[in-house]
C-alpha positions in Angstrom: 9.3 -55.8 11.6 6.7 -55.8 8.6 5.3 -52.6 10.2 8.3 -50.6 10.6 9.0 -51.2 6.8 6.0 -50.2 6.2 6.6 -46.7 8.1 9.9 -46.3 6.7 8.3 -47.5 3.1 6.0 -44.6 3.2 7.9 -41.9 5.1 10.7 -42.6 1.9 7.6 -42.5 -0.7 6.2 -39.6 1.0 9.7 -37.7 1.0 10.5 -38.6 -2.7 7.0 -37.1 -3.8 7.6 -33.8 -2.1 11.3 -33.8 -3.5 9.6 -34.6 -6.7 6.9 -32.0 -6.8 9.2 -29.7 -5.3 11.4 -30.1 -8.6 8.6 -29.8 -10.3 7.6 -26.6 -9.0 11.0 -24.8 -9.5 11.2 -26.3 -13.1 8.6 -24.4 -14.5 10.4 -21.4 -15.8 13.6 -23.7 -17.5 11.3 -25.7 -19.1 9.4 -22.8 -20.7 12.9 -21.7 -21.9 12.5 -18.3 -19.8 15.6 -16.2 -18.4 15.0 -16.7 -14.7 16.6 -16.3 -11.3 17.7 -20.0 -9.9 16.1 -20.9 -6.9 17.0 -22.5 -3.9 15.1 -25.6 -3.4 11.8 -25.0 -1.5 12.7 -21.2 -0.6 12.6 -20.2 -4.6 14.2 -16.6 -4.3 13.0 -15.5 -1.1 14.9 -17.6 1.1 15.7 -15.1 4.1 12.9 -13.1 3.3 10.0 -15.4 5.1 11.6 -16.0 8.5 12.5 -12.1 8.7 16.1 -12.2 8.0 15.9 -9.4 4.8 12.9 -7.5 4.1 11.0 -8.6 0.5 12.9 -5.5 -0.8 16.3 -6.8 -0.9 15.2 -9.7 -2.7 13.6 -8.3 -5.4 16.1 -5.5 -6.1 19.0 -7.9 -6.3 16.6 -10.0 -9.3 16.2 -6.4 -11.2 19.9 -5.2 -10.5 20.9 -8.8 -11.8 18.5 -9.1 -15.1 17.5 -5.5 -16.1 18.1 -5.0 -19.7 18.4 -8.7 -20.5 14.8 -9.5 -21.4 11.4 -7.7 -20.9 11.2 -10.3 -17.8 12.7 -12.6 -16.1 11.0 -16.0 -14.4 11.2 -15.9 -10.4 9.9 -17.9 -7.2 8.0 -16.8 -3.9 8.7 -20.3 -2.4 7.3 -22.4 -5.0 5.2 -19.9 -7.1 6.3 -18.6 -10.5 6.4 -15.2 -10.9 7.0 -13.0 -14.1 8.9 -9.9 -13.3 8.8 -7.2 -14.9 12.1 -5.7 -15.8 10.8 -3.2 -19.0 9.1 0.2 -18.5 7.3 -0.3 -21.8 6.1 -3.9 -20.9 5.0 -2.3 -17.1 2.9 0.8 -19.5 1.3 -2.3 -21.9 0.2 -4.2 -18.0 -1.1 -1.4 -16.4 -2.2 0.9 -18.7 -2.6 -0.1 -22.4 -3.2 -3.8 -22.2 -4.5 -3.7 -18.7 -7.5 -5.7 -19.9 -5.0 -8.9 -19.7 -4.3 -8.2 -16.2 -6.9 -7.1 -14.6 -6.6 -9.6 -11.6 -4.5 -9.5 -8.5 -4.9 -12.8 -7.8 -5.5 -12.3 -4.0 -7.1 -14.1 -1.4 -10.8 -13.4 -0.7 -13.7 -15.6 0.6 -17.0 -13.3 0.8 -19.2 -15.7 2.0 -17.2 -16.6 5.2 -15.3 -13.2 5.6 -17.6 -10.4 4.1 -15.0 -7.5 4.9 -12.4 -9.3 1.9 -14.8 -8.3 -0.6 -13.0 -5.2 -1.1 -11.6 -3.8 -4.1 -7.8 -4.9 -3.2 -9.0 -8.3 -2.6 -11.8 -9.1 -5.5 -10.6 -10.1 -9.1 -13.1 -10.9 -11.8 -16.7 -9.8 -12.7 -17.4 -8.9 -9.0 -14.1 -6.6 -8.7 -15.7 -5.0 -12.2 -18.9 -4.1 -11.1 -18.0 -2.8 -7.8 -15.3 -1.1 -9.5 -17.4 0.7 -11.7 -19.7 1.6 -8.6 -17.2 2.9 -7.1 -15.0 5.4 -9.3 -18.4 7.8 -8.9 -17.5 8.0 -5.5 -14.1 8.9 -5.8 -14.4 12.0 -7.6 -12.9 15.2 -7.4 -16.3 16.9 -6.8 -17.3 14.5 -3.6 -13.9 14.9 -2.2 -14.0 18.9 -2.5 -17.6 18.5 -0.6 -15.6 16.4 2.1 -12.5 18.3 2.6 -13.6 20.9 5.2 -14.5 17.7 7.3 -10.6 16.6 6.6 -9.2 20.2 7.6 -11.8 19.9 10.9 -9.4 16.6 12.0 -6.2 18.5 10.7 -7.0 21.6 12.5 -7.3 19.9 15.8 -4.5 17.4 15.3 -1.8 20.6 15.0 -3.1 21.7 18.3 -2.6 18.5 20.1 1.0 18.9 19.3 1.4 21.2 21.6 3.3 24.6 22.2 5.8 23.4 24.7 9.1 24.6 23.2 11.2 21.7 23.0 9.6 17.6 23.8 10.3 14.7 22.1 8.3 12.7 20.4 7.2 9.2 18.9 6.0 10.8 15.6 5.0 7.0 14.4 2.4 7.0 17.1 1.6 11.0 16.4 0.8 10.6 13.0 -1.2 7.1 13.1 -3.3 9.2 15.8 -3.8 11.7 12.6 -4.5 8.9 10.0 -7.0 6.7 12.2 -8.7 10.0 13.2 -9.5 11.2 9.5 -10.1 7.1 8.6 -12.6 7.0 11.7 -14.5 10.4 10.3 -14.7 9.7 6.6 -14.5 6.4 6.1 -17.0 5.2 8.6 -18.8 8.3 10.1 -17.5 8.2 13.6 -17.4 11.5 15.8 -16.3 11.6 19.7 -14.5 8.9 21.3 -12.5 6.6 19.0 -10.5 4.3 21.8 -12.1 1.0 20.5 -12.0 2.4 16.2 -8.3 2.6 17.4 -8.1 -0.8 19.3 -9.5 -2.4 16.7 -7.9 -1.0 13.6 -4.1 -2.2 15.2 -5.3 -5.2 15.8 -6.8 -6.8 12.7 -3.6 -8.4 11.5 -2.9 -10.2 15.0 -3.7 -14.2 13.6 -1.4 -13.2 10.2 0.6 -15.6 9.0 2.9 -15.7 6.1 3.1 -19.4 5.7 -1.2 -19.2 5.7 -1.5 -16.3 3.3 1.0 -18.2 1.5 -0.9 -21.3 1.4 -4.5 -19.5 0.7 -2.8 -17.7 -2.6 -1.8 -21.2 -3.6 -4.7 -23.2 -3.2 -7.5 -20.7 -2.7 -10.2 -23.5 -2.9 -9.0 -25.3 -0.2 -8.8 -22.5 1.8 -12.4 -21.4 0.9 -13.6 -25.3 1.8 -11.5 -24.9 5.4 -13.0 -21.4 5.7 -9.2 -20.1 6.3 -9.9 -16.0 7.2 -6.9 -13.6 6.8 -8.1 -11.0 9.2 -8.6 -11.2 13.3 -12.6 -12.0 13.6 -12.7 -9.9 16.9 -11.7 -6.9 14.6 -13.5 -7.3 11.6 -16.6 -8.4 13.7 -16.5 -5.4 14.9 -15.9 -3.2 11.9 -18.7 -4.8 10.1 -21.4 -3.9 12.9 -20.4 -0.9 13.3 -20.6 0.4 9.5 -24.1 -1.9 9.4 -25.2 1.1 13.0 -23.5 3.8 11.4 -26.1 3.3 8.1 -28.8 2.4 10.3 -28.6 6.0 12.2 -27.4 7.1 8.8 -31.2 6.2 7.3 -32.8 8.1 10.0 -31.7 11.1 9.2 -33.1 12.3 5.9 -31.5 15.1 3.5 -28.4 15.2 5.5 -25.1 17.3 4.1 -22.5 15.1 2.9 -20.2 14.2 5.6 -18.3 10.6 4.7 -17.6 8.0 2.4 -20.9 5.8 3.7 -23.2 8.4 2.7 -21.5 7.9 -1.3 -21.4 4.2 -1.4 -25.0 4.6 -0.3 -26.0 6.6 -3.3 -24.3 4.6 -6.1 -26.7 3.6 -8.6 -27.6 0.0 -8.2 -27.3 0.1 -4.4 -24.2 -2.1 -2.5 -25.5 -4.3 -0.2 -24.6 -3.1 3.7 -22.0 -5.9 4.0 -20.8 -4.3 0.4 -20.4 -1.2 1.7 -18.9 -2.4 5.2 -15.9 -4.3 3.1 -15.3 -0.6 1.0 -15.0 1.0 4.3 -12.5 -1.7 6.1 -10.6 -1.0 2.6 -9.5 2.3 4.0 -7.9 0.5 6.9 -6.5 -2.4 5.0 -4.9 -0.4 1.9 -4.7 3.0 3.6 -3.9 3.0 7.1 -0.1 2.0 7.5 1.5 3.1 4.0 -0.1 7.0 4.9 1.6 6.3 8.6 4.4 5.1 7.0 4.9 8.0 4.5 4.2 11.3 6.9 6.7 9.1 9.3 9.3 9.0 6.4 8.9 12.3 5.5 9.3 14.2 8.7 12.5 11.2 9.5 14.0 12.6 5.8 13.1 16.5 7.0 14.7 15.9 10.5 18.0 15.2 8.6 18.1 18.1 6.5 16.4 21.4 8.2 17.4 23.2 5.2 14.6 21.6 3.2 12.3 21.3 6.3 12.5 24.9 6.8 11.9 25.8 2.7 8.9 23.6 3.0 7.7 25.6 6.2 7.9 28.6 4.9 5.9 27.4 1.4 3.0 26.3 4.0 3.1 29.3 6.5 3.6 31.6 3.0 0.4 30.1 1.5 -1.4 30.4 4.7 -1.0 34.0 5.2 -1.7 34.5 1.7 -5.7 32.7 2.4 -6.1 34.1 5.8 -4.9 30.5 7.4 -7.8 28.4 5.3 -7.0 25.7 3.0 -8.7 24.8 0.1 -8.3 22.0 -2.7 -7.4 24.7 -5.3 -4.6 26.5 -2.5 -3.4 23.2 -1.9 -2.2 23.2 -5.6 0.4 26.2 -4.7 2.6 24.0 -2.2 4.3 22.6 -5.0 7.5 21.9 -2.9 5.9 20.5 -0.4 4.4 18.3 -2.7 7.9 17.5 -4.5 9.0 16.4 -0.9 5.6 14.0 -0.3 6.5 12.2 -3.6 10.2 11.9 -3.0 9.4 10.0 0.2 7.3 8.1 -1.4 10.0 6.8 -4.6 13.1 6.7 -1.5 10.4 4.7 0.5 8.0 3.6 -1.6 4.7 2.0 1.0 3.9 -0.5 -1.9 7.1 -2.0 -2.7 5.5 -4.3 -5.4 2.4 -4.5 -7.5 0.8 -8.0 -8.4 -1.2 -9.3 -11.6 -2.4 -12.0 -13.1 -2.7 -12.7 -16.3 -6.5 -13.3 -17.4 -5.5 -14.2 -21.1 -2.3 -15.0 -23.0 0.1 -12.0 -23.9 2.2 -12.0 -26.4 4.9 -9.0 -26.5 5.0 -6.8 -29.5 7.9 -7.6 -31.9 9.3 -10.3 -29.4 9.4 -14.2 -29.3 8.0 -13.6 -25.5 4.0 -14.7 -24.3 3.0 -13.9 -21.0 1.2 -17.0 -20.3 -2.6 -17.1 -19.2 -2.5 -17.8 -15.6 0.9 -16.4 -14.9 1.5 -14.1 -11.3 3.5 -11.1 -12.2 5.3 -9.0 -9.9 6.6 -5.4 -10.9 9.1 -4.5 -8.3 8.3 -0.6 -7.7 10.3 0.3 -5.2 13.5 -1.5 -7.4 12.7 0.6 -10.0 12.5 3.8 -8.3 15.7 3.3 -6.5 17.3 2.6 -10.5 20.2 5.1 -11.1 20.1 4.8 -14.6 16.2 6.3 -13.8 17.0 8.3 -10.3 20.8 9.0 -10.1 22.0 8.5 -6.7 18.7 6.8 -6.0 19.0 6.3 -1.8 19.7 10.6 -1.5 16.8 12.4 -0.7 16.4 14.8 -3.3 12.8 16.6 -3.8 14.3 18.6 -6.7 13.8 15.2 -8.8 10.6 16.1 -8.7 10.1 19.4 -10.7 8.4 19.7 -13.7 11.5 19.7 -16.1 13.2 16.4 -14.4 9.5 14.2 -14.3 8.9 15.3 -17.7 12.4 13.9 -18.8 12.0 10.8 -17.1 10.1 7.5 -19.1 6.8 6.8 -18.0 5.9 4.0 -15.2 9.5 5.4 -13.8 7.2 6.5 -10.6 4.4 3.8 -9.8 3.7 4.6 -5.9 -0.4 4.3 -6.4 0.0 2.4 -9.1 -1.5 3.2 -12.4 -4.7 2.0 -14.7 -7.7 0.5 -13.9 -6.2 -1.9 -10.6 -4.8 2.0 -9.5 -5.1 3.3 -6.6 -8.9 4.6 -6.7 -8.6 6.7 -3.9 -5.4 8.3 -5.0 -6.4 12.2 -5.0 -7.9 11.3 -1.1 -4.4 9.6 -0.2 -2.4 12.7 -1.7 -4.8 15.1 0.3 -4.5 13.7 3.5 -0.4 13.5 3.6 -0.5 17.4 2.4 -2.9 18.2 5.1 -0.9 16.2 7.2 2.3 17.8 6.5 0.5 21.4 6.5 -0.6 20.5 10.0 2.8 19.0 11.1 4.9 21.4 10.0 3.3 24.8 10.3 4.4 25.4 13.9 6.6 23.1 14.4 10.0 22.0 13.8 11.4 18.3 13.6 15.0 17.2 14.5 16.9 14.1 15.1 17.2 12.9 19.4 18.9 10.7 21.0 16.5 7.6 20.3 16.3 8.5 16.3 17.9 5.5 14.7 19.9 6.6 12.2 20.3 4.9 9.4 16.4 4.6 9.2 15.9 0.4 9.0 12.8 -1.4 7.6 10.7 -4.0 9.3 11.8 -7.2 7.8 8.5 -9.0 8.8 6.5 -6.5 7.0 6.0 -6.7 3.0 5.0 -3.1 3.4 7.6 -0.9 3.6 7.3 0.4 7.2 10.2 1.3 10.2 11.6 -1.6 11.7 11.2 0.8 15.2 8.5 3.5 15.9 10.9 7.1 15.1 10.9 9.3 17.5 12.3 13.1 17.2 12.5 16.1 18.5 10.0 18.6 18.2 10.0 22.4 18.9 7.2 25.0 18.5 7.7 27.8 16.2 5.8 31.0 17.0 4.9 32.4 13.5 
């Protein structure tokens, strides 16, 4: 008898002190006198949104639609984690651009010495993000990636032939497209020519031991998951990733005085030389940040395009127009003249944005310019990009696809941070101009002989994947395709 109240003693402690730290957890915003959303006890304001019921999306538009215009921001949960969102343009322009030296951390996950490939720049934070940073916006440049793009076109050029000229097929343009991406990831990124069956194994199969309630749990109490040596990736994959970029510089150093031809070669030459397993984490960062948003945006587009052949066709004849014009080549400088094509690309990317949210941290208290408000040191912000590009008081209509938002006169009338897809600042994109190449090369090779139409097996409305934070299709989308002898 004595030891089952002693079980039922500590079960009832043990209950009361999660009830209590729960309380605890989901107080923090009231007692700092913040406007926030009320959360549901343990969930916060993502219930739904972990078990795959509504996609991360939903949840934060309904906080923006509910608070925008009350405050700058407004208090949140993800479970039990605060969160600041940010609800004001002007406060998103003083994060990531003018005060960005408050919020230079992300605040993800990383544990170098156990997982070399998460010292990456998405992942590091800190004085180690800073230097490699610095290292690596000399790679990035406009210059190397004019040196790199004939290798780029090489991938593109055979891609549009795999196509195909049979006159009418249809086709899983999901899969077609991530054939495109991993091919131009493989070549640049980590200097692979010829086969690519186990590049392509391997780079769909790194998330396979994810788990949200993990990740979760890492972001929360990153020491402890450092001392259990918790790894976010598959150790199969990035095993194999990290050999092969450490084979692919060994072969690399053998040859001397060699013509630029991938990203490996750069990091190489940075001034104060990366380590190997340095380098192999940059290259696994065009896998981890790259790889599924670009899928995701060339699927979108030719899904959007499919629906209206009015503005698939005006964008063909832009590309098969500039083509004739430079005798079928492409160059960086042509590539400037398909300005509707490029209006198209960024309207896919606001109507479905890849990144739906960016994350911060605070490094050092905030206060807001002629406000009571102080970002705290410490705090996790959130600024919900794809809510604000979906904003009608921003983008009227917002869920039409409409690439004429996008010329000149209607982007130079609209605030700034009103389109955030590669984010902006210093904890931007760094290999924005390289992302915006390859979906225009993409598209040139898509769409320049062939044309895209909804089949049977097109799912129409278009639905997300609810287990993905990314914004990706909740089926592969699959269309009809017909050559077009030009």
């Amino acid at each position: 008898m004595d030891l089952l109240h002693r079980v039922l003693f500590t079960a009832f402690g043990t209950l009361t002190l999660f009830y209590v730290v729960v309380k605890i957890s989901l107080g923090y915003w009231k007692r700092r006198g913040i406007l926030h959303e009320k959360p549901k006890f343990l969930w916060g304001n993502i219930k739904g949104v972990v078990g795959g019921k509504r996609h991360v999306l939903d949840a934060l538009q309904t906080i923006y639609d509910t608070h925008k215009g009350q405050a700058p921001f407004v208090g949140c949960y993800a479970l039990l984690k605060p969160f600041v969102m940010v609800l004001d343009l002007e406060l998103v322009h003083n994060i990531l651009v003018s005060d960005e030296g408050y919020f230079t951390s992300r605040g993800l996950y990383n544990n170098v010495s156990n997982e070399p490939l998460s010292g990456n720049l998405l992942q590091l934070d800190g004085h180690k993000w800073r230097s490699l940073h610095a290292k690596s916006v000399t790679v990035f440049t406009s210059s190397n990636l004019h040196k790199l793009m004939p290798r780029l076109l090489q991938v593109s050029n055979i891609f549009g032939s795999r196509i195909g000229e049979q006159k009418l097929q249809q086709l899983n343009v999901s899969q077609l497209v991530d054939s495109y991406n991993i091919e131009v990831i493989g070549l640049l990124g980590f200097g692979l020519t010829g086969d690519q069956v186990e590049f392509r194994k391997m780079s769909r199969s790194y998330w396979n031991n994810f788990s949200l309630w993990r990740a979760y749990l890492a972001l929360e109490l990153p020491l402890l998951a450092r001392l259990v040596q918790y790894t976010s990736y598959d150790e199969l994959a990035t095993n194999y990733f990290y050999n092969l970029v450490h084979a692919q510089l060994y072969q690399q150093r053998l040859r001397d005085r060699q013509p630029l031809q991938n990203f490996l070669q750069l990091f190489s030459a940075v001034d104060d030389a990366l380590s190997d397993a340095q380098i192999a984490a940059q290259a696994f960062g065009f896998i981890l940040a790259g790889l599924e948003p670009l899928n995701a945006t060339l699927s979108f587009c030719l899904y959007e395009l499919a629906l209206q052949p009015d503005l698939q066709d005006r964008v063909r004849s832009e590309i098969q127009q500039l083509l004739h014009q430079h005798d079928g080549q492409l160059t960086a400088d042509s590539l400037k003249q398909l300005k509707y094509t490029k209006q198209v690309l960024n309207e896919t990317l606001r109507l479905h944005t890849p990144y739906p949210f960016l994350l911060r941290r605070a490094t050092k208290e905030f206060e807001l310019a002629k406000s009571v408000f102080v970002i705290a040191r410490g705090n996790n912000l959130i600024i919900p990009v794809a809510a604000i590009h979906r904003d009608p008081s921003i983008y009227p209509d917002p869920l039409r696809f409409d690439p004429d938002r996008f010329e000149a006169a209607a982007v130079k009338a609209r605030p700034a941070m009103s389109f955030l897809p590669f984010g902006q600042g210093l904890r931007g994109c760094i290999a924005m101009q390289l992302a915006e190449q390859q979906l225009l090369i993409g598209l040139v090779a898509l769409l320049q002989h062939h044309k895209y139409a909804p089949c049977a097996e097109t799912q129409i409305p278009l639905q997300y994947d609810n287990r993905k934070l990314l914004l990706m299709p909740k089926t592969d989308i699959q269309l009809s395709v017909e050559y077009v002898d030009t």
